[in-house]
N, C-alpha and C positions, 0 to 999 in steps of 0.2 A: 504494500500500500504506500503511494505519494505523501509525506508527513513535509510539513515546513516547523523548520525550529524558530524560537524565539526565546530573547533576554528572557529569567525566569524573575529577574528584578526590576524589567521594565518593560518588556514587552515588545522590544526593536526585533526586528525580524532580522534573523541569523540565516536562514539557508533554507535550504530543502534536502531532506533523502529519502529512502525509502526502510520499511521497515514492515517487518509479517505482523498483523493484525492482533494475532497471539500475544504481542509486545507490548502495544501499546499503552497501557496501563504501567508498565513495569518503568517507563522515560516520563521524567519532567519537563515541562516547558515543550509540547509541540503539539500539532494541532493535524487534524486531515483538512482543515476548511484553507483553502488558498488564496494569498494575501490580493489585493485587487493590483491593478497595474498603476506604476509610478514612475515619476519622471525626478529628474535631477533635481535635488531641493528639497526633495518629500522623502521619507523614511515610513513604511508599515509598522502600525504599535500592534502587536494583538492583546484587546481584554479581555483575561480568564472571567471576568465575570458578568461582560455579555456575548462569552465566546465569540467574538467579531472583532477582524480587524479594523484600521482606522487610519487617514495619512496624516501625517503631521508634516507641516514646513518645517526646515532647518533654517536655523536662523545665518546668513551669509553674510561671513566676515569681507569687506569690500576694501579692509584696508589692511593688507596681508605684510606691508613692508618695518613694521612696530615689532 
C-alpha cells in the first residue's frame, strides 16, 4: 500500500513509501490519504486530528545576503 510520511511533531510532509497493510498500525506518523499538489512556497501539514492534509505558505526570506 502507497503510505506518505509526515513530521510526527508537526505535520510537514516527509515523503512517500510503500508499506503491507498488515503494518500499518505498527508506524507512527503516516497516512494512506495523499497530500494535494503544491507548488514552491507551500509545504503539506497533515492533521492527525482531522486526518486531512492542508498547504501552508512558507514565509520567503527576500533578503538572503545578512
Amino acid at each position: 500500500m502507497r503510505v506518505f510520511y509526515f513530521s510526527p511533531e508537526s505535520g510537514v510532509y516527509q515523503g512517500e513509501g510503500f508499506l503491507d497493510e498488515r503494518d500499518l498500525e505498527t508506524v507512527d506518523a503516516l497516512t494512506p490519504i495523499a497530500p494535494p499538489r503544491y507548488r514552491k512556497g507551500e509545504v503539506p501539514v497533515f492533521s492527525v486530528t482531522s486526518q486531512r492534509w492542508m498547504i501552508l505558505k512558507v514565509a520567503q526570506n527576500t533578503n538572503l545576503s545578512q
